[in-house]
C-alpha positions as CSV (number, residue, x, y, z in Angstrom):
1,X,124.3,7.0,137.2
2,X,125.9,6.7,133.4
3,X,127.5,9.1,131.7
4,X,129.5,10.7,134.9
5,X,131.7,13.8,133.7
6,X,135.3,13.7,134.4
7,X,134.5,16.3,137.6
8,X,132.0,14.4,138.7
9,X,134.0,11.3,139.1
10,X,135.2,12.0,142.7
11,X,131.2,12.5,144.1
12,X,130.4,9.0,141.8
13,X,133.0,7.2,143.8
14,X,132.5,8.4,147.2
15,X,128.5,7.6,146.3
16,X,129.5,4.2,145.6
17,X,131.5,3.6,148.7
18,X,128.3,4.7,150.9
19,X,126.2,2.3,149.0
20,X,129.0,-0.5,149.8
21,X,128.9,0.2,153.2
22,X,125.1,0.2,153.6
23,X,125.0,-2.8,151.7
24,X,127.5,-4.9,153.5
25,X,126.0,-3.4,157.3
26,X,122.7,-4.8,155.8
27,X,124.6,-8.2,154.9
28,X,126.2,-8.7,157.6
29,X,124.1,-7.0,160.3
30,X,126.8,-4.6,161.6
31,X,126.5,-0.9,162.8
32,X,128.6,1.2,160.9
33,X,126.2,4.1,160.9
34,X,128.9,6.4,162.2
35,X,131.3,5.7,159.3
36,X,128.4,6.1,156.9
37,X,127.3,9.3,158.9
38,X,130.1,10.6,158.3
39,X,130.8,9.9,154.3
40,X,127.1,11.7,153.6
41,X,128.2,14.6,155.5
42,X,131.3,14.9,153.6
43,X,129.5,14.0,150.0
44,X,127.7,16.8,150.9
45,X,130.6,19.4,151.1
46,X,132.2,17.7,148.4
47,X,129.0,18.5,146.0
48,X,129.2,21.8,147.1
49,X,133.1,22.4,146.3
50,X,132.5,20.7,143.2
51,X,129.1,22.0,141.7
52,X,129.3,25.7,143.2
53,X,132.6,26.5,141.2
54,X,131.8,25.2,137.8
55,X,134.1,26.7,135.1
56,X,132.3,27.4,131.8
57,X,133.4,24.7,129.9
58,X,132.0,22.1,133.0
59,X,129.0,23.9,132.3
60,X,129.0,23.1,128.8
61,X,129.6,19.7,129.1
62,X,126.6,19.4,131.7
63,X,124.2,21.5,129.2
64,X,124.9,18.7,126.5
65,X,125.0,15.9,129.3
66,X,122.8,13.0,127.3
67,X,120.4,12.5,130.6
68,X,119.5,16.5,130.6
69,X,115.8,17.1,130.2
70,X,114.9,17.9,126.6
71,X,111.9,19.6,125.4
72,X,109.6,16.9,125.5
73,X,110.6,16.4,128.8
74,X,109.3,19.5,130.1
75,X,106.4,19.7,128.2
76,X,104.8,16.2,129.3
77,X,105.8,17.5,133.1
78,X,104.2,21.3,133.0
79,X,102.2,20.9,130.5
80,X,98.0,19.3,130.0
81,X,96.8,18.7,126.7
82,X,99.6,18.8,124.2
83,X,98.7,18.3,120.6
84,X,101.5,18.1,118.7
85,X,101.3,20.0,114.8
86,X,103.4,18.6,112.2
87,X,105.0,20.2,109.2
88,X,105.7,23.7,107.8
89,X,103.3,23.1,104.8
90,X,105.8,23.6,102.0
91,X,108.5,20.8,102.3
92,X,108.0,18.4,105.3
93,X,108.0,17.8,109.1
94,X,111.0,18.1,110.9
95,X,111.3,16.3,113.8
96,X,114.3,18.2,115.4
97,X,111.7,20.7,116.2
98,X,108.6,20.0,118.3
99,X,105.6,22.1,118.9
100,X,101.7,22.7,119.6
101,X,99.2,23.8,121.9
102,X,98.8,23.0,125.3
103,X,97.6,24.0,128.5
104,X,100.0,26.0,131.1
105,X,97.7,25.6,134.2
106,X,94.6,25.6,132.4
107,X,96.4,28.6,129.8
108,X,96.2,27.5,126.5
109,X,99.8,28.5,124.7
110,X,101.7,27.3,121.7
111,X,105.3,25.8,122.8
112,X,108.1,24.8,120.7
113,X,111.6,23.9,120.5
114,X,114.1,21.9,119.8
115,X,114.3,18.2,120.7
116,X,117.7,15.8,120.8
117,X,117.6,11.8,121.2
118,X,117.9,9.6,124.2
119,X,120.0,7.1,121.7
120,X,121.8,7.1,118.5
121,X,118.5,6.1,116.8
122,X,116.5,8.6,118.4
123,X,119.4,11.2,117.7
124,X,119.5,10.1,113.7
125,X,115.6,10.6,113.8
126,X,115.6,14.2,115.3
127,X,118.8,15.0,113.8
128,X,120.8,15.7,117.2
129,X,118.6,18.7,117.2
130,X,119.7,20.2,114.5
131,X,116.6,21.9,112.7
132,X,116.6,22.0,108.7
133,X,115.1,25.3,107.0
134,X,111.5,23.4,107.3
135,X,112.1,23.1,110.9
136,X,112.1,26.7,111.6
137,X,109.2,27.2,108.8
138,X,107.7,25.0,111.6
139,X,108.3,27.2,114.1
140,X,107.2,30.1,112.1
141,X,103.9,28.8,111.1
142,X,103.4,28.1,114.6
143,X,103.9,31.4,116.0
144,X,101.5,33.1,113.6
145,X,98.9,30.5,114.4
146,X,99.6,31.6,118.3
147,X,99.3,35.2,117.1
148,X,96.2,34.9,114.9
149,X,94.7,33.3,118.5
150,X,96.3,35.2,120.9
151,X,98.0,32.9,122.7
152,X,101.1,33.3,124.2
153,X,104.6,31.6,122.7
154,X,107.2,29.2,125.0
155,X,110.3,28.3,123.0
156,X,112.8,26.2,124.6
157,X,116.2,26.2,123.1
158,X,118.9,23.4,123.0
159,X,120.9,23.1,120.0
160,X,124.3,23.0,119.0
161,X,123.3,24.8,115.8
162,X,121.4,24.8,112.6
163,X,122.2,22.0,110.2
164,X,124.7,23.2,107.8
165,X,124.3,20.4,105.2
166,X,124.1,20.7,101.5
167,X,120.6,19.9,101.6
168,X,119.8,22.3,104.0
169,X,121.5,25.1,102.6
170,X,120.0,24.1,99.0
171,X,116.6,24.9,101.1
172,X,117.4,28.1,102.2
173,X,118.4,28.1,105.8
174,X,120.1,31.5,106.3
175,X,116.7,32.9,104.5
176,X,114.1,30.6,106.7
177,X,116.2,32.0,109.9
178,X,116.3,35.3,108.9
179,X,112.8,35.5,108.0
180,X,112.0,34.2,111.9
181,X,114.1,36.9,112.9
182,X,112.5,40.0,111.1
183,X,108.5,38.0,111.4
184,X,109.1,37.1,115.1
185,X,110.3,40.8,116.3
186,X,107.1,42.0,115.1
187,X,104.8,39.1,116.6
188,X,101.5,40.5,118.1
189,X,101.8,37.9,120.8
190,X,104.0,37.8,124.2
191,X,107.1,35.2,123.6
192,X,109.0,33.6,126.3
193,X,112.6,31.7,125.4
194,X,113.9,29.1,127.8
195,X,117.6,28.0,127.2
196,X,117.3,24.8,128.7
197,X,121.1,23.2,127.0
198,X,123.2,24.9,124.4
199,X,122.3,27.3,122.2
200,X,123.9,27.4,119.6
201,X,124.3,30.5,117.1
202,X,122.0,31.1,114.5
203,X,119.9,27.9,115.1
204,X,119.2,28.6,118.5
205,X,118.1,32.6,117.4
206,X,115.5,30.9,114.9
207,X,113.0,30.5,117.9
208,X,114.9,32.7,120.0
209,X,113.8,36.2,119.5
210,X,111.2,37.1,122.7
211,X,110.1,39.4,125.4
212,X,111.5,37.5,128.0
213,X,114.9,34.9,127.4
214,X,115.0,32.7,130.6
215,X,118.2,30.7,131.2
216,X,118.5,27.6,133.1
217,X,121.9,27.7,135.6
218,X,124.1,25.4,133.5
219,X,122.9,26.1,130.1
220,X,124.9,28.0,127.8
221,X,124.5,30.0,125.1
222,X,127.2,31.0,122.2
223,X,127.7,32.3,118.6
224,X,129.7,29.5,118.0
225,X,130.7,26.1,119.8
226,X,133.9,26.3,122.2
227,X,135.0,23.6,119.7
228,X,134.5,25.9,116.8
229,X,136.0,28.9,118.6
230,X,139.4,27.2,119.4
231,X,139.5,25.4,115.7
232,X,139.1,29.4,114.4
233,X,141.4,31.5,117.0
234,X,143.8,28.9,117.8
235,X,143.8,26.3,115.2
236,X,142.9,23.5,118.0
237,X,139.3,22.3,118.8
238,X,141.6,21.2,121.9
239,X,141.8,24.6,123.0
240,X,137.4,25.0,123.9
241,X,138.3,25.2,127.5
242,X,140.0,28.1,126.9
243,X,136.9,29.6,124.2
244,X,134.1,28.7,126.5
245,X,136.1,31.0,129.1
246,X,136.5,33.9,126.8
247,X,133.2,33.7,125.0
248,X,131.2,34.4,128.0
249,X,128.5,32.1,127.6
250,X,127.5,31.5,130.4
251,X,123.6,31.9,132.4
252,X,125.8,34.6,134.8
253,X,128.0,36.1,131.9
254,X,124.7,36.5,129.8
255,X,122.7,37.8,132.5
256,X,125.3,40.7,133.5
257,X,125.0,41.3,130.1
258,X,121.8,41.8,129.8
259,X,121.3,39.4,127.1
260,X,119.5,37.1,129.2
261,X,116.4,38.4,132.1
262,X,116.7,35.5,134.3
263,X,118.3,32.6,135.7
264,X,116.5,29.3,136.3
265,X,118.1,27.6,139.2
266,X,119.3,24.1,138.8
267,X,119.4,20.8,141.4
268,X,122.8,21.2,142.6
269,X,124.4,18.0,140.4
270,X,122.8,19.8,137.3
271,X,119.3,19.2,135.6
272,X,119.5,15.8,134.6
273,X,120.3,14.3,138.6
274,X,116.4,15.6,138.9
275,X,113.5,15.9,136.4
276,X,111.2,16.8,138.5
277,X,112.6,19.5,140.1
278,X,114.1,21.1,137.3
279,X,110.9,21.3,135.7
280,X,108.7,22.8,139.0
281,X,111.5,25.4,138.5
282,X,111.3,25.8,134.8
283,X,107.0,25.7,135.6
284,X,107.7,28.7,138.5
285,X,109.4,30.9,136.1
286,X,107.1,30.5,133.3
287,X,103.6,31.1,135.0
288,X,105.2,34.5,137.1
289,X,106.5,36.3,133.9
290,X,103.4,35.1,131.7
291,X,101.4,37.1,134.6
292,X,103.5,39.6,133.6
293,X,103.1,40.0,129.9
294,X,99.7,38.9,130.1
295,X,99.5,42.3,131.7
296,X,100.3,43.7,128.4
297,X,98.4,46.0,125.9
298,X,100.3,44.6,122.1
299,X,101.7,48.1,121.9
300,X,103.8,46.9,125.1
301,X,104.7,43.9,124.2
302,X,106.0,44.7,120.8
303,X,107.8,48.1,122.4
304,X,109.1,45.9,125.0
305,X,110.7,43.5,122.9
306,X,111.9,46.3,120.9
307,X,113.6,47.8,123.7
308,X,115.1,45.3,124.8
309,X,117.2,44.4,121.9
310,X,118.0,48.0,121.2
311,X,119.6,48.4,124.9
312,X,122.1,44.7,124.3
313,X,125.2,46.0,123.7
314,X,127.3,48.9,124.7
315,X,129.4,51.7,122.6
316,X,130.9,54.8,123.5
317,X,130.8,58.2,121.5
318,X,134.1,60.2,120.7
319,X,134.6,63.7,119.3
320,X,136.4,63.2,116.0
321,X,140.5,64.5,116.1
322,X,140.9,67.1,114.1
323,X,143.6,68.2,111.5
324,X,146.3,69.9,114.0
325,X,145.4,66.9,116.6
326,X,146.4,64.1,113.6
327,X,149.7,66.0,113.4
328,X,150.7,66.5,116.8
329,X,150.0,62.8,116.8
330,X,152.0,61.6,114.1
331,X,154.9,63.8,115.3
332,X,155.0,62.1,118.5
333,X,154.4,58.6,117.5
């Protein structure tokens, strides 16, 4: 396969020295079977040592690897009856956001999300899925259609951020997010978020407020790139190994923290070695915490979602030092 990660170099070659031998046993009608017998087994162990032990920044790169699923990708595998709806009705369509109604076994919903190119043209076309301010206008005009039907919002995530050009800004980005934000937190509607690559900050957020935040195994999530970090703390994009370890962004950091509910599991090469199964996984998770919500009186769903944002985070409460205290202090120190 193309596009092989440095870490993933070592299973690539020993791959490629099986496929030699069974090529040249074929050719030349010898039994080797034991030698190749014993390369799978240890292509096996050697997944495992690789792909168990991921560091964040491996995961990083796999959650932007350019053969991950993307949105579409899901959608036309779980998904009957898509009809895609175009535009946000006040500027234009933007195609680095995706969304409409469909059919989640025989379910109508309204999904979303962000969608990257296979190719540079397809990556110029949808913006390298980096949404302008009608692209989240999109997504708004979406939900409240889902919410004037009562149907049920799936938002997959995977950007690297909202576009921060001059064009975009002049459109009022930070105001199209922010309205998502406040409009979304009080949608009468259950709303499920799938991290499916990177999230990215405030561009990821612009869909990503729900009920329910799923997270696929080697997605990540972030307030800012690792690149970004290390350019900021460090003055070195060449230090985002280093960021993506202290940012904690990944499926397990995010779940401890209770920022994300649950973790989708992942083939064991990543998402983008299988399609299929990926997306049966993705499928599972979906349907059992739709069941859930669906269970839901609108009072729930909105106190659920409120709860859950209020409980992110923890602080601790002190009693304040007083006068003699300061003094003692400051005659010690």
């Amino acid at each position: 396969m193309n596009n092989r990660l440095d870490f993933e170099k070592p299973v690539m070659e020993l791959e490629a020295k099986i496929q030699e031998l069974r090529n040249l046993a074929s050719d030349e009608s010898m039994d080797i079977s034991d030698e190749i017998e014993k390369l799978e087994k240890r292509l096996i162990e050697l997944k495992k040592e690789t792909f168990e032990k991921l560091s964040p920044w491996q995961r990083t790169q796999l959650a932007r690897h350019p053969q991950r699923p993307y949105t579409m990708d899901y959608i036309n595998r779980i998904m009957e009856e898509f009809t895609e709806l175009a535009g946000d009705r006040l500027f234009g369509n933007d195609r680095a956001i995706v969304g409409g109604v469909a059919r989640l076994n025989g379910n109508s919903v309204v999904v979303l999300g962000h969608q990257k190119g296979r190719d540079t043209k397809e990556n110029l076309d949808r913006n390298f899925g980096m949404a302008h301010p009608e692209g989240y206008r999109k997504v708004l005009r979406l939900m409240r259609l889902a919410e004037k039907f009562k149907l049920p919002v799936i938002a997959f995530i995977d950007t690297p951020g909202a576009y921060p050009g001059i064009g975009a800004e002049e459109r009022g980005q930070a105001e199209a997010i922010a309205h998502n934000l406040r409009d979304t937190a009080r949608l009468k509607t259950p709303i499920i978020v799938v991290v499916i690559g990177e999230g990215g900050s405030g561009g990821a957020l612009g869909l990503g407020l729900g009920n329910r935040i799923l997270m696929l195994e080697n997605a990540v999530y972030f307030v800012c790139t690792p690149e970004a970090c290390g350019a900021i703390l460090w003055k070195d994009r060449n230090k985002a190994p280093y960021a993506a370890e202290a940012l904690g962004i990944t499926a397990k950091d995010l779940y401890k923290a209770g920022v994300v509910d649950e973790i989708i599991p992942e083939p064991l090469e990543g998402a983008h070695r299988n399609h299929d199964l990926t997306a049966a996984n993705v499928k599972k998770s979906l349907e059992k915490n739709l069941a859930d919500l669906k269970q839901l009186s609108v009072e729930q769903i909105l106190k659920t979602r409120y709860d859950k944002y209020r409980k992110m985070g923890k602080y601790t409460e002190e009693q304040p030092v007083s006068v003699s205290e300061k003094e003692h202090m400051s005659t010690v120190l």
